[in-house]
C-alpha positions as CSV (number, residue, x, y, z in Angstrom):
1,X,94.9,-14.9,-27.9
2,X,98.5,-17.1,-28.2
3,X,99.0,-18.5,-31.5
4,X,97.5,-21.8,-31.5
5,X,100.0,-25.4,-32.1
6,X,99.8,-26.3,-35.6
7,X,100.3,-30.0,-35.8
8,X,100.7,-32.3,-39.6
9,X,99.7,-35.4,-38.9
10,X,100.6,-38.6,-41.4
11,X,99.4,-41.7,-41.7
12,X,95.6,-43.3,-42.2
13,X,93.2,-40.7,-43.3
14,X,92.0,-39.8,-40.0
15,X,88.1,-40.1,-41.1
16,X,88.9,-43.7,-42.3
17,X,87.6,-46.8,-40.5
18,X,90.7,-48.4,-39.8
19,X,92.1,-49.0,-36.8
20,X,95.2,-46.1,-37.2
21,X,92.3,-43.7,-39.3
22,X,90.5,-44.1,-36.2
23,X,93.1,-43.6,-33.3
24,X,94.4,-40.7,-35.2
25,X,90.4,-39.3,-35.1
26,X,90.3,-40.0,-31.5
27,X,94.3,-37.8,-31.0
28,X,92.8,-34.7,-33.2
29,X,89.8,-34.8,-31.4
30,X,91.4,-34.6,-28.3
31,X,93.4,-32.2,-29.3
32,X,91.4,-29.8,-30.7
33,X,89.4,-29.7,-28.4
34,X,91.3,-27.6,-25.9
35,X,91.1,-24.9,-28.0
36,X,94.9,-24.5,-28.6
37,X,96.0,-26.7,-31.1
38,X,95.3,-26.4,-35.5
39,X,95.8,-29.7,-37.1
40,X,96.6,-30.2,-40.6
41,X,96.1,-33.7,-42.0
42,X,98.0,-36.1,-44.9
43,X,95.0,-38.8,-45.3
44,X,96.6,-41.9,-46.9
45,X,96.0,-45.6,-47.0
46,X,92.9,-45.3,-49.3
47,X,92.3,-44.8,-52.8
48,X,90.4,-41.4,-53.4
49,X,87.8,-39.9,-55.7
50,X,88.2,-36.3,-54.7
51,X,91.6,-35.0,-54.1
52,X,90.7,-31.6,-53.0
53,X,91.6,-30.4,-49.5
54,X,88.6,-30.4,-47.4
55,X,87.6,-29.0,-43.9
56,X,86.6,-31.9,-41.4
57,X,82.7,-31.2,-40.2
58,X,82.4,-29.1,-36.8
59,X,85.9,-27.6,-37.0
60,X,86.2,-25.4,-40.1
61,X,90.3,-24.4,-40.8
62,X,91.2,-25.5,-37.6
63,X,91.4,-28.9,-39.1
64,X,91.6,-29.7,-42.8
65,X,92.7,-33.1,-44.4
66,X,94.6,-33.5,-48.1
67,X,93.9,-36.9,-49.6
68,X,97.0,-38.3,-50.9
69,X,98.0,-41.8,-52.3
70,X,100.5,-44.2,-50.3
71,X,101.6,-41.7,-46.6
72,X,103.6,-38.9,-48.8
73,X,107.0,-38.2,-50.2
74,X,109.6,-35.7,-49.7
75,X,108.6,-33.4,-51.8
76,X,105.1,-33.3,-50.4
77,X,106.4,-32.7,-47.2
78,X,109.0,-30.0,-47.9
79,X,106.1,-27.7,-49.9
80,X,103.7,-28.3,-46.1
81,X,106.6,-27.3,-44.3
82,X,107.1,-24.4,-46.7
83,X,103.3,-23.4,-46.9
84,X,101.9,-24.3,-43.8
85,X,104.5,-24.3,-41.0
86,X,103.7,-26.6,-38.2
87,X,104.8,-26.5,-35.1
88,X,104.9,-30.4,-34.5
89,X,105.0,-33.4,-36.9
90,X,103.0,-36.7,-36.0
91,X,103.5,-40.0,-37.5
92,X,101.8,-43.3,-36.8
93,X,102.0,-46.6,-38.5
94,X,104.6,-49.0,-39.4
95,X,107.9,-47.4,-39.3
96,X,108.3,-49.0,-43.0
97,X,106.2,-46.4,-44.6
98,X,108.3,-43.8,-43.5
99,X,112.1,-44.6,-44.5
100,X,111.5,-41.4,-47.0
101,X,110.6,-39.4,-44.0
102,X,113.3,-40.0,-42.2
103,X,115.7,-39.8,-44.7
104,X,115.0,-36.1,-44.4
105,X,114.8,-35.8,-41.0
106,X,117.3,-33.1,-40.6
107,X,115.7,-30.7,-42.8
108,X,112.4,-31.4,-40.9
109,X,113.6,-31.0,-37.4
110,X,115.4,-28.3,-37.7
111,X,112.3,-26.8,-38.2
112,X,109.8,-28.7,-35.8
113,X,110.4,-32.0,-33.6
114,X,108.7,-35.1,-35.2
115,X,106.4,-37.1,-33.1
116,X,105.9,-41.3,-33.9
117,X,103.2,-43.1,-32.4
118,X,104.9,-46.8,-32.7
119,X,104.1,-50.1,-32.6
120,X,106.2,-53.3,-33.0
121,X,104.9,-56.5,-33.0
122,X,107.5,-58.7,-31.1
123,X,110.8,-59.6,-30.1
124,X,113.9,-60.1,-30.4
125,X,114.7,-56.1,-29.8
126,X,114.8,-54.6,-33.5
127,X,117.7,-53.1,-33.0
128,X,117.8,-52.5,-37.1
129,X,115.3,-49.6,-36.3
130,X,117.2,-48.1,-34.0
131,X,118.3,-45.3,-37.1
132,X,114.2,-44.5,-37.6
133,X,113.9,-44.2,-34.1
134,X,116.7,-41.6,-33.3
135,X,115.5,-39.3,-37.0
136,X,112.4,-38.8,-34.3
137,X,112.2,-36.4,-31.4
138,X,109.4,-38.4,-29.5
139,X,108.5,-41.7,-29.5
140,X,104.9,-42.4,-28.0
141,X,104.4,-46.5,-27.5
142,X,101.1,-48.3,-28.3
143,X,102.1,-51.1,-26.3
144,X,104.3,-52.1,-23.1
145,X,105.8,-54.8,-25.3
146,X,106.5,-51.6,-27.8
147,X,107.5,-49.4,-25.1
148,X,110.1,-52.3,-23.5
149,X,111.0,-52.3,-27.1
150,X,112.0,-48.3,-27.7
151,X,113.6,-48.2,-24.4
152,X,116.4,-50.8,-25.1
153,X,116.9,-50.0,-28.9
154,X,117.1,-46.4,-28.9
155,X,117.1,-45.5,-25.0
156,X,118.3,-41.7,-25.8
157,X,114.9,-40.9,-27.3
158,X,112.2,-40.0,-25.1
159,X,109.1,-42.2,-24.6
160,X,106.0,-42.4,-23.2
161,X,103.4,-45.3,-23.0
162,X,100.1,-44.4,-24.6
163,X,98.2,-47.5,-25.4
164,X,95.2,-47.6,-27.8
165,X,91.6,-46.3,-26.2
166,X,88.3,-46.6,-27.5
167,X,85.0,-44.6,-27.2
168,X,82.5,-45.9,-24.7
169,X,79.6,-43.7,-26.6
170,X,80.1,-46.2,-29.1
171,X,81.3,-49.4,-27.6
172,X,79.2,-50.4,-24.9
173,X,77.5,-53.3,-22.7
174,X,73.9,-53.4,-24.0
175,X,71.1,-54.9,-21.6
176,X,70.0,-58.4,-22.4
177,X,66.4,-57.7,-23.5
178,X,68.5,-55.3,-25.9
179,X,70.9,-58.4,-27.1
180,X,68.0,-60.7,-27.8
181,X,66.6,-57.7,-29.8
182,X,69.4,-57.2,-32.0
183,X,69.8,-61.3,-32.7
184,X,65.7,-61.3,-33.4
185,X,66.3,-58.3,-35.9
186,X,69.5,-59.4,-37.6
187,X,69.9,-63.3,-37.2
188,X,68.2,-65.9,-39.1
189,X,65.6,-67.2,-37.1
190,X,67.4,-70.5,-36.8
191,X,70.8,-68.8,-35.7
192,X,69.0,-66.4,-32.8
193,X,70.2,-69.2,-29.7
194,X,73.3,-70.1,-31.4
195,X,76.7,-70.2,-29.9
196,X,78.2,-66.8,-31.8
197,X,82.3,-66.4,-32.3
198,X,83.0,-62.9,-33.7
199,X,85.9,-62.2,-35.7
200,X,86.7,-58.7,-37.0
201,X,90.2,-58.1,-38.8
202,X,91.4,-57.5,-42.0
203,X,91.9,-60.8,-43.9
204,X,95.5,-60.8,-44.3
205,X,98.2,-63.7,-43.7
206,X,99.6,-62.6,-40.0
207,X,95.5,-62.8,-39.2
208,X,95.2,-66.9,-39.4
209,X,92.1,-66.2,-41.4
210,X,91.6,-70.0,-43.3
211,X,92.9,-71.2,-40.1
212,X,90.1,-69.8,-38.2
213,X,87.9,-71.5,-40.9
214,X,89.3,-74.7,-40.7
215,X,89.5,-75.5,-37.2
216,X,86.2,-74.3,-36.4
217,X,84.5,-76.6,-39.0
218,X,86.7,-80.0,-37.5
219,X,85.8,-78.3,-33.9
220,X,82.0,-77.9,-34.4
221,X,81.9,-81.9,-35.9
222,X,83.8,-83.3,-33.0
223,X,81.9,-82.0,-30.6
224,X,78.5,-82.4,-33.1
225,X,77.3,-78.3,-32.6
226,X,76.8,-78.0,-36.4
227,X,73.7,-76.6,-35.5
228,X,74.7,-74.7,-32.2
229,X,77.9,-72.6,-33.3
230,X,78.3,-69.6,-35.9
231,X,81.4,-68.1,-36.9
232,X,80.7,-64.4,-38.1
233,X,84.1,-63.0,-40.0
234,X,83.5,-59.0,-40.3
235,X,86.5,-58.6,-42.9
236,X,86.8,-58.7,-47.1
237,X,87.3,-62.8,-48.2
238,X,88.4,-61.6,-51.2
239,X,91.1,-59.6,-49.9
240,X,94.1,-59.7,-52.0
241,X,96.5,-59.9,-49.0
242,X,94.8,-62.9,-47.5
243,X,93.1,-65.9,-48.6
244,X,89.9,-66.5,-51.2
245,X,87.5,-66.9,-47.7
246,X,84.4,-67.9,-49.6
247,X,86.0,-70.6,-51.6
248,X,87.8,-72.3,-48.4
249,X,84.0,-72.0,-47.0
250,X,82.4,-73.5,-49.5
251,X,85.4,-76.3,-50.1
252,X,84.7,-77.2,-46.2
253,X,81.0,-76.8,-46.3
254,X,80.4,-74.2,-43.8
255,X,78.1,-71.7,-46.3
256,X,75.4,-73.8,-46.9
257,X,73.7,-74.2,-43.4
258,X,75.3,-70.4,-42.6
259,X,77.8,-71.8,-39.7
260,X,79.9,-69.3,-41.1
261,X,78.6,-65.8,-41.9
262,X,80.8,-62.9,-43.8
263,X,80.0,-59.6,-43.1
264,X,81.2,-57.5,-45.6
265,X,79.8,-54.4,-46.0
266,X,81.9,-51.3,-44.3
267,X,80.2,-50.5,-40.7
268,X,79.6,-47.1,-39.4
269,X,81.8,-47.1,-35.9
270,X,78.6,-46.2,-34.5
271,X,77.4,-49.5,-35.7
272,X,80.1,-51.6,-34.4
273,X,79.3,-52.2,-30.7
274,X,76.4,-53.8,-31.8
275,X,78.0,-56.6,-33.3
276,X,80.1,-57.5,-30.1
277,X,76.7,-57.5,-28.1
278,X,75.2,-60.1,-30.6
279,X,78.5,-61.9,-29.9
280,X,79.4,-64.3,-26.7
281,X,82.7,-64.4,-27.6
282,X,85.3,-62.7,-30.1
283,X,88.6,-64.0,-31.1
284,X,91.8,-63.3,-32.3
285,X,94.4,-65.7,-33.1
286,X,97.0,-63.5,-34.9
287,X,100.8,-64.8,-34.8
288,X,102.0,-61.2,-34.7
289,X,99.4,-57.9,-33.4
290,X,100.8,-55.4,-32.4
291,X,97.4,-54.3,-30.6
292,X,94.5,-55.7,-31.7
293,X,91.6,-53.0,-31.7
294,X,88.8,-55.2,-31.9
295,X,89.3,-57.2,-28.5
296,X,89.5,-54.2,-27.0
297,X,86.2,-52.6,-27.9
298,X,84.6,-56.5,-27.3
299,X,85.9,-55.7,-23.6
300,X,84.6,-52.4,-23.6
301,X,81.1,-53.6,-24.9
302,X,81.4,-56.5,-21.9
303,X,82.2,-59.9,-24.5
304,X,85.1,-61.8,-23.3
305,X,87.8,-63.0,-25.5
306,X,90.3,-65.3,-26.9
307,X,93.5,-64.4,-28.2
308,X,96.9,-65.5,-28.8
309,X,99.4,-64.6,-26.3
310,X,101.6,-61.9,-28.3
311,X,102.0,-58.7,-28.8
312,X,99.4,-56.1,-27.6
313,X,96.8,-58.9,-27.2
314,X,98.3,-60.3,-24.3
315,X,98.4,-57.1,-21.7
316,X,94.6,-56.9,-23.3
317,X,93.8,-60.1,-21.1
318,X,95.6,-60.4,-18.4
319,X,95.6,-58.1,-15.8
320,X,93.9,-57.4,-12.3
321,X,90.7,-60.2,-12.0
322,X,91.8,-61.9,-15.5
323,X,92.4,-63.4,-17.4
324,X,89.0,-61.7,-19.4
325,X,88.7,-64.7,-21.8
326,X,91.0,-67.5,-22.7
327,X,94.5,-66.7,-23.6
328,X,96.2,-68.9,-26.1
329,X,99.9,-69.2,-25.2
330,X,102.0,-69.8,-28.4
331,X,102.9,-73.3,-29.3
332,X,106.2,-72.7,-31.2
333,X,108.3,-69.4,-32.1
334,X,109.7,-68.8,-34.9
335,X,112.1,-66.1,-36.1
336,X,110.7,-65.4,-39.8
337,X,111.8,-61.9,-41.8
338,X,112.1,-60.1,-45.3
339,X,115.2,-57.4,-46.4
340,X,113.3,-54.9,-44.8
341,X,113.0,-56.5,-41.6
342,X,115.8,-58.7,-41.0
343,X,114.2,-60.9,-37.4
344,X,111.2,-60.9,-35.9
345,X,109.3,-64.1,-33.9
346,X,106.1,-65.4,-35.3
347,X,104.1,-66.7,-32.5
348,X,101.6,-69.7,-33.7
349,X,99.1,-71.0,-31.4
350,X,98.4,-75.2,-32.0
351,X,94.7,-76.8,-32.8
352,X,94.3,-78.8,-29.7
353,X,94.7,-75.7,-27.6
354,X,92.4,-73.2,-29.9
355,X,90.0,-76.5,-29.8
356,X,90.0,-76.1,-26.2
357,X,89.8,-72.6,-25.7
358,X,86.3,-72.6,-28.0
359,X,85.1,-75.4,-25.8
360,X,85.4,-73.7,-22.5
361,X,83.9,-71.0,-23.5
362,X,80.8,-72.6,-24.8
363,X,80.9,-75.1,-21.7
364,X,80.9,-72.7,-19.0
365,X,77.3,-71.2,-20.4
366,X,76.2,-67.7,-20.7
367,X,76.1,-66.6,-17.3
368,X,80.0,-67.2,-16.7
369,X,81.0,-65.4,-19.8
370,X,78.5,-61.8,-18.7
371,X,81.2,-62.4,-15.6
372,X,84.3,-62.9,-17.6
373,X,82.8,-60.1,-19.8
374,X,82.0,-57.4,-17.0
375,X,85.5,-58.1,-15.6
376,X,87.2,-57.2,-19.3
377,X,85.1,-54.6,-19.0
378,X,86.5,-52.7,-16.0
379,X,89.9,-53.8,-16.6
380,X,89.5,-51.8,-20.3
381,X,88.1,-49.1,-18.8
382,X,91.2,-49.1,-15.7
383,X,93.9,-49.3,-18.2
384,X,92.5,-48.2,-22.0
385,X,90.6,-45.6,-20.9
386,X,89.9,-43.1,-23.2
387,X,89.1,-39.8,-21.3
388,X,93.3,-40.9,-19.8
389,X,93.7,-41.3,-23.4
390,X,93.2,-37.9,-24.6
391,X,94.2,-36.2,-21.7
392,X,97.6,-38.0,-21.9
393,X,98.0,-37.1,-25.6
394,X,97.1,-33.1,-25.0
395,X,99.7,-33.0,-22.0
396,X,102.2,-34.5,-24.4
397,X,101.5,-32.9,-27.3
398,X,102.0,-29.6,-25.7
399,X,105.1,-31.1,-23.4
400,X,107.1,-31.4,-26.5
401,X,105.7,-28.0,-27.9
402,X,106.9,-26.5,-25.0
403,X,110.2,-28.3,-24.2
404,X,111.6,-28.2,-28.4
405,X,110.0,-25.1,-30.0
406,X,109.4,-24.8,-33.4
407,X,111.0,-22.4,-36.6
408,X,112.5,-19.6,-34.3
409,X,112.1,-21.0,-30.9
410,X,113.4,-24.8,-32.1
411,X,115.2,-26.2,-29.3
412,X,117.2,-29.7,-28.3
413,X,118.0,-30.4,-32.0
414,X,121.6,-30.1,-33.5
415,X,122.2,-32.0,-37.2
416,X,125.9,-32.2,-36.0
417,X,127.1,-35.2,-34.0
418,X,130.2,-35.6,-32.3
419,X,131.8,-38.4,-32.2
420,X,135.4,-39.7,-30.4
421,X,138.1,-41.0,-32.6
422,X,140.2,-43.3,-31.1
């Protein structure tokens, strides 16, 4: 038997519910299962009570996961390289939490090629990236706007468009008797016919979180549905990168006769495609999303959406029989940035047209959005779907492997760049 691919994989721990812990669950998976690949695993992002390594259920030593704070540090990286010896690095996140990574790129790949799965959120092209793009053997792009992006910043580096999938076990189109079961069991018995908006993001400030809050209470009171709308917001209010949720709530009075509804407790993936039954619409107004998970598996579980027209969002719902929803086009662009990233746009969406975009939804009635719904649907399952999604990361995954090496077969890397004087 050949020696199986060993890959490290950094970012999210992969058995984490958030939206990279979860796509990087989905590319092991994948992986593994072929039967040729071993897959050792930095899980980050989270704060941990056990920091022993551990094997992941079902697999045993063919994959095993370290807890670690923050996404790791040189000197974490040099002893893996040291101990374990993989044949392929993978990295997914922002391209911020791995300057340190890069800046030892040439020890690392002249050992083994590093793979990035990327996402950027907007234009103009970034060209300040283009130095972490090029410590990086492979690029792999969440997005087309991502993908346009790579390709004119850093065209020398190979890349290949692999967009975000989810699992159709989980995320589903439920029959109606089913849906009127789950509002019975869950809702309040006043809230089973309402009008139900379903939000489910982290409450941070790109997310337009107290926005959403605000112009859904002035929306509901001009058009008088105080009694036939909900809002339900799956997220933390009390996040400490967005706003105090709760108290903006209760300042506009939307606890007290449960218009809005926090969900708060952490759902079982399992769980989730229940929620986006319940709902007849979800909605994300975001001025900068690189993908936007949740939309996604509301198309795959037949809800139609509303989203602002950026980043990942907008290829979500256009496309072939779209738009699946009601796009939001952004109202005014602004180029907004820190040291770290220098430009970016910031694409906000204006009242009137959110306003309108929740009116035509609940206007055209139920039947219209199980159409819009089923047509998301297949347009997910055309373009995001996930059986194409693993069998595009295995066929990569072993590309590289096969085309750059690794240790005494490394290939297509040189440290030393030549360069004309003139």
């Amino acid at each position: 038997m050949s020696k199986k691919i060993k890959v490290l994989t950094l970012g999210d721990h992969p058995l984490s519910p958030s939206g990279v812990g979860t796509q990087t669950r989905y590319v092991c998976e994948a992986l593994l299962a072929t039967g040729k690949f071993n897959i050792f695993s930095l899980g980050g992002a989270i704060k941990h009570h056990d920091y022993r390594m551990s094997s992941v259920a079902d697999y045993g030593t063919d994959w095993r996961v370290l807890p670690i704070d923050g996404y790791g540090t040189p000197e974490i990286i040099r002893s893996i390289l040291r101990n374990e010896k993989p044949d392929i690095v993978w990295v997914m996140t922002d391209p911020r939490f791995y300057e340190w990574l890069w800046s030892i790129d040439n020890e690392v790949r002249s050992i083994c090629p590093i793979v990035y799965y990327h996402v950027w959120d907007n234009y103009p092209y970034p060209k300040f990236n283009r130095g972490y793009y090029e410590s990086n053997d492979h690029i792999v792009s969440i997005s087309k706007l991502t993908d346009d992006i790579v390709r004119n910043v850093s065209p020398s580096v190979p890349c290949t468009y692999i967009p975000h999938a989810v699992d159709p076990t989980h995320f589903f189109p439920m029959s109606e008797d089913q849906q009127k079961k789950l509002r019975k069991d869950n809702f309040h018995p006043g809230d089973v016919n309402k009008f139900i908006i379903f939000w489910n993001n982290r409450n941070a400030r790109r997310k337009q979180s107290g926005t959403l809050l605000w112009w859904f209470k002035d929306w509901i009171e001009e058009h008088n549905l105080q009694e036939k709308a909900q809002l339900i917001m799956h997220t933390d209010p009390k996040d400490i990168h967005g706003q105090d949720l709760v108290h903006i709530a209760n300042r506009i009075g939307l606890i007290e006769n449960r218009q809005v509804l926090f969900s708060t407790e952490k759902v079982s993936i399992e769980l989730m495609g229940a929620f986006y039954n319940m709902a007849d619409v979800t909605i994300n107004i975001s001025d900068a999303e690189g993908f936007g998970l949740s939309t996604l598996e509301s198309l795959y579980c037949g809800t139609p959406i509303i989203v602002n027209m950026t980043g990942g969002l907008q290829e979500q719902i256009i496309g072939d029989g779209g738009p699946f929803g009601v796009p939001l086009f952004p109202s005014s662009k602004s180029v907004i940035g820190s040291q770290e990233v220098p430009y970016i746009y910031e694409d906000r969406i204006s009242e009137s047209h959110f306003k309108s975009a929740l009116s035509n939804m609940y206007d055209m009635g139920h039947e219209e959005r199980k159409r819009l719904g089923s047509a998301g649907r297949n347009h997910a399952l055309a373009n995001y779907g996930f059986n194409d999604f693993k069998q595009k990361w295995v066929d990569t995954m072993i590309k590289i492997h096969e085309e750059h090496g690794s240790w005494d077969s490394r290939k297509k890397y040189t440290s030393i760049n030549f360069k004309e004087i003139k």
